[in-house]
PDB file with one MODEL, atoms N, CA, C and O in Angstrom:
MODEL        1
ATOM      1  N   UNK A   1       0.843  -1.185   0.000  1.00  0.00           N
ATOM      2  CA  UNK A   1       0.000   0.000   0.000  1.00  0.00           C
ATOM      3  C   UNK A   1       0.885   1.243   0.000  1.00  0.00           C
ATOM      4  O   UNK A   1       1.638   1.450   0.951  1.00  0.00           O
ATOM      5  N   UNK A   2       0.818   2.047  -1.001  1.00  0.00           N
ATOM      6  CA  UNK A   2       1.383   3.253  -0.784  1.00  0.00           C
ATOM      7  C   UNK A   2       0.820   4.088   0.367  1.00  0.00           C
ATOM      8  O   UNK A   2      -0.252   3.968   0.959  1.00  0.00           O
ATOM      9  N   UNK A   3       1.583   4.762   0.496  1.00  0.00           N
ATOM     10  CA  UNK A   3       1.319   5.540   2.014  1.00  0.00           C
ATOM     11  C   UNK A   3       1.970   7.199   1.665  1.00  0.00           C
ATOM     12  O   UNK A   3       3.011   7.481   1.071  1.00  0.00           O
ATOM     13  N   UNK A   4       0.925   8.136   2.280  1.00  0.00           N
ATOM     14  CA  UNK A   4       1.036   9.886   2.125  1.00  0.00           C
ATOM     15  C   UNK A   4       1.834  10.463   2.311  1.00  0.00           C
ATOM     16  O   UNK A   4       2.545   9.615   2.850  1.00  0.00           O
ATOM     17  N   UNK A   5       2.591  11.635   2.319  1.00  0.00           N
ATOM     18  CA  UNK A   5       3.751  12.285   3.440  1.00  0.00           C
ATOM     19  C   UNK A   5       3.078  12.293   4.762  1.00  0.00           C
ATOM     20  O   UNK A   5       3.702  12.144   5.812  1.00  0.00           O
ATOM     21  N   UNK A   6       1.943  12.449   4.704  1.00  0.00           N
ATOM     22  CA  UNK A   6       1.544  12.385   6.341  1.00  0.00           C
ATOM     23  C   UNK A   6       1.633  11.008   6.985  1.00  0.00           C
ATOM     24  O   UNK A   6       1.207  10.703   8.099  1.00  0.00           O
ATOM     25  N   UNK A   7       2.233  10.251   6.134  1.00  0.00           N
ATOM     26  CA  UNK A   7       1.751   8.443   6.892  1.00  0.00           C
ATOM     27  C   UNK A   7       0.754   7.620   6.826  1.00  0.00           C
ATOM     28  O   UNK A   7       0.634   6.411   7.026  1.00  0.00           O
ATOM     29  N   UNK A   8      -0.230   8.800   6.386  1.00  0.00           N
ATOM     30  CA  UNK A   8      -1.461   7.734   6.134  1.00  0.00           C
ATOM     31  C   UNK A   8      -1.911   7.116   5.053  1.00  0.00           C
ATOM     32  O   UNK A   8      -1.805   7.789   4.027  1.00  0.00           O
ATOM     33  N   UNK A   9      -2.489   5.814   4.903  1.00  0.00           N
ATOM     34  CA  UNK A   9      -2.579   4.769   3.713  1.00  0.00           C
ATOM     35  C   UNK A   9      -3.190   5.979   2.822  1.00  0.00           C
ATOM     36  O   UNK A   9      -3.588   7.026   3.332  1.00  0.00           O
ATOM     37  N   UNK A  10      -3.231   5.583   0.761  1.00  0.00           N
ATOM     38  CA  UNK A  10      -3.159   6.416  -0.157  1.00  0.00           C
ATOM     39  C   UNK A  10      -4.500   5.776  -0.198  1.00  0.00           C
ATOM     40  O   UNK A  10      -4.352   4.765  -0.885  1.00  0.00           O
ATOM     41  N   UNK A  11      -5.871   5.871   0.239  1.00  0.00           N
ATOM     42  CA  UNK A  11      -7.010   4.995  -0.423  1.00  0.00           C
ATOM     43  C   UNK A  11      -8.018   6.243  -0.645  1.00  0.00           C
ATOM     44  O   UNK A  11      -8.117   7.169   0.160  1.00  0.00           O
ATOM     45  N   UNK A  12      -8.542   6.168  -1.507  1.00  0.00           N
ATOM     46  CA  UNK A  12      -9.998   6.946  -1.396  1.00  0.00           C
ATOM     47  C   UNK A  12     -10.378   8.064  -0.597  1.00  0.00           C
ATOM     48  O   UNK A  12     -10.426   9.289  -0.711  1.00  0.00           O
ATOM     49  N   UNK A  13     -10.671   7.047   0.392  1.00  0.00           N
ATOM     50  CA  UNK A  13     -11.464   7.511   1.739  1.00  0.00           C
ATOM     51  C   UNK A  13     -10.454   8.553   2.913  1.00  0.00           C
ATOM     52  O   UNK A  13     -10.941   9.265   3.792  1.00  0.00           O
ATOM     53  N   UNK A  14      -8.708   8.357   2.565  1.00  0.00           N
ATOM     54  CA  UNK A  14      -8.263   9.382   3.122  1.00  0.00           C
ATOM     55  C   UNK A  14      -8.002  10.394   2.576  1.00  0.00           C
ATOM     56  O   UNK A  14      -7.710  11.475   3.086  1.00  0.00           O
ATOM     57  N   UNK A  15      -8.127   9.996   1.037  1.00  0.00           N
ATOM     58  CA  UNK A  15      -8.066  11.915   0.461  1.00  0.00           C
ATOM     59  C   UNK A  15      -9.310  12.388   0.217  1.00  0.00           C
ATOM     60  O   UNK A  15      -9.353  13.367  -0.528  1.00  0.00           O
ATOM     61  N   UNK A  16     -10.463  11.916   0.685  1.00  0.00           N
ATOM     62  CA  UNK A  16     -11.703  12.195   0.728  1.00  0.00           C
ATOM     63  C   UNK A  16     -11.396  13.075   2.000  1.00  0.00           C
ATOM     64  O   UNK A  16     -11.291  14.290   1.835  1.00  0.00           O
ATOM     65  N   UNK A  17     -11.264  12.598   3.113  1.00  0.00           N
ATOM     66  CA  UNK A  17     -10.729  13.123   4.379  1.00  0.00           C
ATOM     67  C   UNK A  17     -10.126  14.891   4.085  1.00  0.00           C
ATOM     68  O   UNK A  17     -10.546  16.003   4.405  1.00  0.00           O
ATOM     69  N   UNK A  18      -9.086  14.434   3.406  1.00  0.00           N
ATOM     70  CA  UNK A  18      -8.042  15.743   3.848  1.00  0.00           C
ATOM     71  C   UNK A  18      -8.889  16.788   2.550  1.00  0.00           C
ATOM     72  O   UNK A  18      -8.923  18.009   2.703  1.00  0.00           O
ATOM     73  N   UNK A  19      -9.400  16.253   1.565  1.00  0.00           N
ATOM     74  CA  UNK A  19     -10.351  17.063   0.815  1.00  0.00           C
ATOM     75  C   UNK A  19     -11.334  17.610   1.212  1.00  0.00           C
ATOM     76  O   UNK A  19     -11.778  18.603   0.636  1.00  0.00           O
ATOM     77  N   UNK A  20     -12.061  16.938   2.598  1.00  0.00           N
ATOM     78  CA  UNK A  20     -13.135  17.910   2.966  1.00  0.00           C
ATOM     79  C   UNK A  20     -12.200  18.809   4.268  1.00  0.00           C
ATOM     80  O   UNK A  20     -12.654  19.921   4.537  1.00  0.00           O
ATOM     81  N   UNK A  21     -11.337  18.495   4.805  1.00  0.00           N
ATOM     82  CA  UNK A  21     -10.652  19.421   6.140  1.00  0.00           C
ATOM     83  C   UNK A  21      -9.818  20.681   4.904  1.00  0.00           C
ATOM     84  O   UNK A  21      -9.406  21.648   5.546  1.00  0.00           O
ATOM     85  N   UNK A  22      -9.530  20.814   3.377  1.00  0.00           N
ATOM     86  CA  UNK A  22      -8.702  21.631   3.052  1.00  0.00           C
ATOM     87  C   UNK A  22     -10.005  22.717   2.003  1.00  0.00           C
ATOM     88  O   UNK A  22     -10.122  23.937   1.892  1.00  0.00           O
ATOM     89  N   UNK A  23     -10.699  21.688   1.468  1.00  0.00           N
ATOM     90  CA  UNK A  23     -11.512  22.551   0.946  1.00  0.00           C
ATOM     91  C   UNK A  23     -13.238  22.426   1.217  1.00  0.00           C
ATOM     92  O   UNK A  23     -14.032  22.944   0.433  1.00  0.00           O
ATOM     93  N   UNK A  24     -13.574  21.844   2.149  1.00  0.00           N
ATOM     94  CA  UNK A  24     -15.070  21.380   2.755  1.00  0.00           C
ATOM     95  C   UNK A  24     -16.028  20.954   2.276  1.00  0.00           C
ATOM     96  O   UNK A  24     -16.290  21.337   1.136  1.00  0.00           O
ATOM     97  N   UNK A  25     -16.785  20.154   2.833  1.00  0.00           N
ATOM     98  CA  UNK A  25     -17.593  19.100   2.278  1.00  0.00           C
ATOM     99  C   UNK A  25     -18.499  19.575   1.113  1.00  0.00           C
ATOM    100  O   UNK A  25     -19.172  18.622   0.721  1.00  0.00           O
ATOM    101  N   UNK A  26     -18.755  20.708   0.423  1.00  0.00           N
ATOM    102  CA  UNK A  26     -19.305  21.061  -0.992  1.00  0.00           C
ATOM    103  C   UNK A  26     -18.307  21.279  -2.081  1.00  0.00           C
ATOM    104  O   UNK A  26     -18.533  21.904  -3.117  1.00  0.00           O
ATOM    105  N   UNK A  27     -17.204  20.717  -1.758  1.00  0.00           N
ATOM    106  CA  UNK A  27     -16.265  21.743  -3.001  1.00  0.00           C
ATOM    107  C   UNK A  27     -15.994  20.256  -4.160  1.00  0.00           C
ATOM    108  O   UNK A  27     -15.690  19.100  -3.869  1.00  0.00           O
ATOM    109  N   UNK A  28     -16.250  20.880  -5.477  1.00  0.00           N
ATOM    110  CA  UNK A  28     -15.923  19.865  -6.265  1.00  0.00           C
ATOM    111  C   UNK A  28     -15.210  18.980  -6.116  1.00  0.00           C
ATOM    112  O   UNK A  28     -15.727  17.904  -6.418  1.00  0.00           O
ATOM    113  N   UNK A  29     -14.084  18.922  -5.727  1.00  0.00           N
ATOM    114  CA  UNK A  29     -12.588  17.993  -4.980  1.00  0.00           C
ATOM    115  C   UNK A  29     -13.342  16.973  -4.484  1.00  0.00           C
ATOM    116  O   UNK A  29     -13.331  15.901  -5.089  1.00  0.00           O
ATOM    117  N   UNK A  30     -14.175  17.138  -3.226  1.00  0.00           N
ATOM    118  CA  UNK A  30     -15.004  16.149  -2.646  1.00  0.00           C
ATOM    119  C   UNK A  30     -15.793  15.724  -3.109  1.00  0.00           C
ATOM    120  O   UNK A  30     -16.221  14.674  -2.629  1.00  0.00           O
ATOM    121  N   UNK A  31     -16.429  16.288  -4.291  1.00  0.00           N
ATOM    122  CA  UNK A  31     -17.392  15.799  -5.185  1.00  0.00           C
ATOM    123  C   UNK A  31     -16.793  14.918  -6.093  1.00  0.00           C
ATOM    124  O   UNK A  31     -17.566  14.100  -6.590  1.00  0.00           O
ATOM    125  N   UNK A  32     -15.725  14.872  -6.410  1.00  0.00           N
ATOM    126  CA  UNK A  32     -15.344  14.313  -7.306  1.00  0.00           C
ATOM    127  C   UNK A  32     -14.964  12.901  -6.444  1.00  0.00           C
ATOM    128  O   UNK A  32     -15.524  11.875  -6.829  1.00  0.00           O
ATOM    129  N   UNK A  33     -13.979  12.803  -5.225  1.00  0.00           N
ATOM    130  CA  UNK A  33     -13.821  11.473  -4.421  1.00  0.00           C
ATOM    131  C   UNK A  33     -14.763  11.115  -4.840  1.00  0.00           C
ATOM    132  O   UNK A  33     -14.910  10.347  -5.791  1.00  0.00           O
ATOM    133  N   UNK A  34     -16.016  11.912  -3.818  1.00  0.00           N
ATOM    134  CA  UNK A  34     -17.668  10.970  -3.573  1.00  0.00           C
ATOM    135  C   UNK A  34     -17.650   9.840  -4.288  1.00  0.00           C
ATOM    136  O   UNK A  34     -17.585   8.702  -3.823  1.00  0.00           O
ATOM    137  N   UNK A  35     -17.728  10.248  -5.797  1.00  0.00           N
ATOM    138  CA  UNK A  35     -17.788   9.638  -6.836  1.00  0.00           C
ATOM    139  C   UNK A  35     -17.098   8.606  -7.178  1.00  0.00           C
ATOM    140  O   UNK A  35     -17.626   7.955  -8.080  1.00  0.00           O
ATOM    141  N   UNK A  36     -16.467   8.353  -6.932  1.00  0.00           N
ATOM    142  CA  UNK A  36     -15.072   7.698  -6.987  1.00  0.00           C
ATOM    143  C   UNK A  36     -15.028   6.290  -6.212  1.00  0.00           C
ATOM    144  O   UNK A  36     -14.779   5.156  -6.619  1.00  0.00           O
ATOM    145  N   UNK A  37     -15.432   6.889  -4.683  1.00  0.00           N
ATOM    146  CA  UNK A  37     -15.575   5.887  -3.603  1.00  0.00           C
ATOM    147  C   UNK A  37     -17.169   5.281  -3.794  1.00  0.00           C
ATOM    148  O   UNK A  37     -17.571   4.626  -2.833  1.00  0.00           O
ATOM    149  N   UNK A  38     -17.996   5.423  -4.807  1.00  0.00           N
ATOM    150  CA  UNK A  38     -19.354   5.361  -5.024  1.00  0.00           C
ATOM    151  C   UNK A  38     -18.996   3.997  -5.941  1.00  0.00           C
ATOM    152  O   UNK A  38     -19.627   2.948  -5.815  1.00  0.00           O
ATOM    153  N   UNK A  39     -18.088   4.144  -6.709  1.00  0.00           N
ATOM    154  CA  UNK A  39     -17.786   3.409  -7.828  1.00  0.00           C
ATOM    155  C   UNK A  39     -17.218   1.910  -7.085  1.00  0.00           C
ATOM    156  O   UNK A  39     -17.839   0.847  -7.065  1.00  0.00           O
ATOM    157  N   UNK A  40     -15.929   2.169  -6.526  1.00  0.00           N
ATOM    158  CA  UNK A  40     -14.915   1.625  -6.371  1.00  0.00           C
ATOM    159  C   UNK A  40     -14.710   1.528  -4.463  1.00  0.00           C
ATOM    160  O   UNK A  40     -13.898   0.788  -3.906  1.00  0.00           O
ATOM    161  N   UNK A  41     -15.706   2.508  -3.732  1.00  0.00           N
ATOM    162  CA  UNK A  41     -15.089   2.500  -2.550  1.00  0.00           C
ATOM    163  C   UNK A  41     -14.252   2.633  -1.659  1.00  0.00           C
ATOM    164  O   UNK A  41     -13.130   2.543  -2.158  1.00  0.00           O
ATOM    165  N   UNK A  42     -14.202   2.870  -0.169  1.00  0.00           N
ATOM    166  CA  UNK A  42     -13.228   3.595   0.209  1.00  0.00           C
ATOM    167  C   UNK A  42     -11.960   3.180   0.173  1.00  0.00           C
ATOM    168  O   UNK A  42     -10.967   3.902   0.074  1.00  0.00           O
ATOM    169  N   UNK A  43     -11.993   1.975   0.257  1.00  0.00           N
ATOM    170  CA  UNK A  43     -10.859   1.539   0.952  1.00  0.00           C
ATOM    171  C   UNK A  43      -9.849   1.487  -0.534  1.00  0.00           C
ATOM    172  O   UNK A  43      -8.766   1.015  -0.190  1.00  0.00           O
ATOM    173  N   UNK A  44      -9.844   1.721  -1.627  1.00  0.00           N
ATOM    174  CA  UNK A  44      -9.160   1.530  -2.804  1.00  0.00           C
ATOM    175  C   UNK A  44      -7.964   2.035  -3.046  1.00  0.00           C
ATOM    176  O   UNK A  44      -7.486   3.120  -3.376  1.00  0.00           O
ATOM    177  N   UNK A  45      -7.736   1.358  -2.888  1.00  0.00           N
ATOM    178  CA  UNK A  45      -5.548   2.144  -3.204  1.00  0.00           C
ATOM    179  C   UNK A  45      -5.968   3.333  -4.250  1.00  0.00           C
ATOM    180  O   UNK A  45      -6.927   3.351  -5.023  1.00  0.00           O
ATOM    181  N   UNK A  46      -4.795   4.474  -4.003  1.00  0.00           N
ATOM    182  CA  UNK A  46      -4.718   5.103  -5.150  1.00  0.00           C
ATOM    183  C   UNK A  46      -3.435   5.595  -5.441  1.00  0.00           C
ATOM    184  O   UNK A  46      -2.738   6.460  -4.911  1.00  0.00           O
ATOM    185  N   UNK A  47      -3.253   4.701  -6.589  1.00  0.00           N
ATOM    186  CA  UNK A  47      -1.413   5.105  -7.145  1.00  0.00           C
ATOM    187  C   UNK A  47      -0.708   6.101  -7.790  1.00  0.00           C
ATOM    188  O   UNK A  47       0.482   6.226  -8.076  1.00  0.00           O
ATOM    189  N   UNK A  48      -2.190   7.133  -8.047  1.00  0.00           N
ATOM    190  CA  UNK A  48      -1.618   8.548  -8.155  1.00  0.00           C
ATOM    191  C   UNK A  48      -0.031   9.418  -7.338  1.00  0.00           C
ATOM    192  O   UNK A  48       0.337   9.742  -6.209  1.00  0.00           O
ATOM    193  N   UNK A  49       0.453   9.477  -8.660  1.00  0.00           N
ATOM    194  CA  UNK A  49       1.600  10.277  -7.495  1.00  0.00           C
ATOM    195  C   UNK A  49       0.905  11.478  -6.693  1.00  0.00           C
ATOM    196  O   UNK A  49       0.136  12.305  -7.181  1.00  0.00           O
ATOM    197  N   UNK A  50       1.311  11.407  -5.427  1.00  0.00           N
ATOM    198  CA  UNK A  50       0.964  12.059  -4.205  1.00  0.00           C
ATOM    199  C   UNK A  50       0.616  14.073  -4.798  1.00  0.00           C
ATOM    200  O   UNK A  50      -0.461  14.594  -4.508  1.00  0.00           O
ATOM    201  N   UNK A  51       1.461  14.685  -5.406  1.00  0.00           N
ATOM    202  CA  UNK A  51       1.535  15.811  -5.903  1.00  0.00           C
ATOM    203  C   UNK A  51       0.773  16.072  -7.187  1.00  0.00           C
ATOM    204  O   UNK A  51       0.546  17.270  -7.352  1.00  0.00           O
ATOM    205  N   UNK A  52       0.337  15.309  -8.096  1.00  0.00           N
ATOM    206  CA  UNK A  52      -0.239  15.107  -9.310  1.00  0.00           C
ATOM    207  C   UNK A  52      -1.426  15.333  -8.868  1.00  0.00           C
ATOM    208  O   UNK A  52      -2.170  16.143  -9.422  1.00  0.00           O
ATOM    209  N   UNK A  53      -1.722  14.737  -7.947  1.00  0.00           N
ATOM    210  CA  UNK A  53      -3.631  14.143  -7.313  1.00  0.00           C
ATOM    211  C   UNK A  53      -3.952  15.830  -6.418  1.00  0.00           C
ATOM    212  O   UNK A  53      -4.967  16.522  -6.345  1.00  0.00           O
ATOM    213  N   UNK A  54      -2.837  15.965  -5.965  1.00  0.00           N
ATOM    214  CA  UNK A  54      -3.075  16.695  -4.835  1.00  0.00           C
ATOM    215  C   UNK A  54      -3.155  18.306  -5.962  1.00  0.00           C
ATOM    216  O   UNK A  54      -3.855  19.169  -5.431  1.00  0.00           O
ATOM    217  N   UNK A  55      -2.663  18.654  -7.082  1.00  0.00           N
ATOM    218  CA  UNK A  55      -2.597  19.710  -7.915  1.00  0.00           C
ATOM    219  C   UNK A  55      -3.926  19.394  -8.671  1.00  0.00           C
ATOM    220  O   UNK A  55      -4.618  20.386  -8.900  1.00  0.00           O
ATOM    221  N   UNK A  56      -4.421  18.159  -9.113  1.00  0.00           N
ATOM    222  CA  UNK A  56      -5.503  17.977  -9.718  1.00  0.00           C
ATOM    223  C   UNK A  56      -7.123  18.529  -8.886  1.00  0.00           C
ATOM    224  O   UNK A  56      -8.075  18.950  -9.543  1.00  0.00           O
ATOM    225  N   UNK A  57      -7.127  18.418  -7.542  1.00  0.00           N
ATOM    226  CA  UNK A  57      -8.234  18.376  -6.821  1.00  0.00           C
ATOM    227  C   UNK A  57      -8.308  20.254  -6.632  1.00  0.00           C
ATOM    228  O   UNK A  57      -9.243  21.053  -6.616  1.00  0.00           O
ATOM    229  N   UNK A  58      -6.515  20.413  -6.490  1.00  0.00           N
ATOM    230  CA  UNK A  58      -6.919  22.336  -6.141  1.00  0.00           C
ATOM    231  C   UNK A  58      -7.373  23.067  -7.918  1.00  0.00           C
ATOM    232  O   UNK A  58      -7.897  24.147  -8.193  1.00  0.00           O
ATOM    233  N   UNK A  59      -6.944  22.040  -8.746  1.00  0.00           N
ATOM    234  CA  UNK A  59      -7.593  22.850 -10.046  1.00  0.00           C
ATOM    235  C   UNK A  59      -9.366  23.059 -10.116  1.00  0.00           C
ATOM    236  O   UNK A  59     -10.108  23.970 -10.482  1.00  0.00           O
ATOM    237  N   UNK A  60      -9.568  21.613  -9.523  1.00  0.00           N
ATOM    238  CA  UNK A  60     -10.743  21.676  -9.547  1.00  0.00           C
ATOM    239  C   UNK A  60     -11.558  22.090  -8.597  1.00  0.00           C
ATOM    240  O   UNK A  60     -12.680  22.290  -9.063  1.00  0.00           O
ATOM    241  N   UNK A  61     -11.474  22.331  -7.333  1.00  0.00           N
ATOM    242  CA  UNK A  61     -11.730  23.203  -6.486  1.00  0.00           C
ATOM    243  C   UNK A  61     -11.944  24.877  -6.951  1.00  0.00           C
ATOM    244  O   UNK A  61     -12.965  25.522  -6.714  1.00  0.00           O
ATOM    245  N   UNK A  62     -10.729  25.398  -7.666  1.00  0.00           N
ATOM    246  CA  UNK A  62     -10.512  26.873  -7.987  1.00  0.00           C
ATOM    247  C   UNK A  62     -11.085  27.154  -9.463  1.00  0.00           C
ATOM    248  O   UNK A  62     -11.213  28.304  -9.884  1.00  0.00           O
ATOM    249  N   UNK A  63     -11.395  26.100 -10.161  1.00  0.00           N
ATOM    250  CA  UNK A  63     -12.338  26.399 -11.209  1.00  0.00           C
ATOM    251  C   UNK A  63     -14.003  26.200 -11.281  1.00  0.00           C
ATOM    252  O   UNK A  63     -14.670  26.408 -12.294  1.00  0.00           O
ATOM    253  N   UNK A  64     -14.631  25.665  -9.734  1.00  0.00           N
ATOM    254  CA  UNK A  64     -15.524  26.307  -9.615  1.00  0.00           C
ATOM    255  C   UNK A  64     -15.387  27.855  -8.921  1.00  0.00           C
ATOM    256  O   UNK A  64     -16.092  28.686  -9.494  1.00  0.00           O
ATOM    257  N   UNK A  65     -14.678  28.316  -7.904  1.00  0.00           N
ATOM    258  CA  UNK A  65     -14.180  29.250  -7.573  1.00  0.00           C
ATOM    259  C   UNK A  65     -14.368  30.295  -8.352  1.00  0.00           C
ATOM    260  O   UNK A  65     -15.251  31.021  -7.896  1.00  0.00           O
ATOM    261  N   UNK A  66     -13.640  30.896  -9.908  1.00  0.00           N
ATOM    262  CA  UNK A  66     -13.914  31.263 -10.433  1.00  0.00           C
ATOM    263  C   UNK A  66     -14.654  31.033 -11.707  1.00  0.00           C
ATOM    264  O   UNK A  66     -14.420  31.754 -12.677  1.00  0.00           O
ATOM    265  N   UNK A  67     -15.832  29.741 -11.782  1.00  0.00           N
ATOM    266  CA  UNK A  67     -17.131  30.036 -12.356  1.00  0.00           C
ATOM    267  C   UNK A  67     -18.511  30.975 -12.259  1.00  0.00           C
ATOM    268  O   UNK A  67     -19.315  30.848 -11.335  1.00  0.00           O
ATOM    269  N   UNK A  68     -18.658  31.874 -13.279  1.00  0.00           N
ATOM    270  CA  UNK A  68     -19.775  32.724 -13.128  1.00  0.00           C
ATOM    271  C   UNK A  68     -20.964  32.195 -11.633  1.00  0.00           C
ATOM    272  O   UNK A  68     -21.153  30.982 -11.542  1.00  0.00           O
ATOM    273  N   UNK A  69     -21.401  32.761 -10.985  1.00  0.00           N
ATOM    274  CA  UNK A  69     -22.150  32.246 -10.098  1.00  0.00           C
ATOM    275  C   UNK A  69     -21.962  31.747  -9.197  1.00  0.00           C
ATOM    276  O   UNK A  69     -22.821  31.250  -8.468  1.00  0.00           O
ATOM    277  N   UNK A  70     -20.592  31.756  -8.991  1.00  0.00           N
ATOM    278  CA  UNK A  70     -20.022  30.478  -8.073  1.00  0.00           C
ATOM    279  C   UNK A  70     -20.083  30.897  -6.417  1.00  0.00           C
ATOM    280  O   UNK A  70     -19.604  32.019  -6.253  1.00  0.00           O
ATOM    281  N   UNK A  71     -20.422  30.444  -5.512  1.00  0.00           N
ATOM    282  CA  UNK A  71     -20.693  30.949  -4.305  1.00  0.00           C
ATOM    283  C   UNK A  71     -18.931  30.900  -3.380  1.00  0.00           C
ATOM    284  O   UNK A  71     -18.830  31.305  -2.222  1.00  0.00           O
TER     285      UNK A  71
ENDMDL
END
């Protein structure tokens, strides 16, 4: 099992975690896990390099951010 800089296992359900403590439980990022762990579930390895995943979720976070309407 790959494992985080923080130590903790790479599955789903813990970057679901640090996705709702960095950007909170409505932000696309978490919407997008949801989905993910809906499919496949929490416990699912994910072999994303650690920095790739972690740049992918703030794109998508900051492009609802600045979508027309966006709260």
């Amino acid at each position: 099992m790959n494992t985080l800089s923080t130590g903790q296992p790479s599955t789903l359900g813990v970057w679901r975690d640090l996705a709702v403590s960095v950007f909170g439980e409505d932000s696309p990022a978490t919407a997008y896990l949801d989905g993910k762990i809906a499919e496949q579930g929490a416990e699912m390895e994910v072999l994303a390099d650690e920095q790739q995943l972690l740049h992918a979720l703030v794109t998508l976070h900051h492009r609802r951010a600045q979508s027309p309407g966006s709260n």
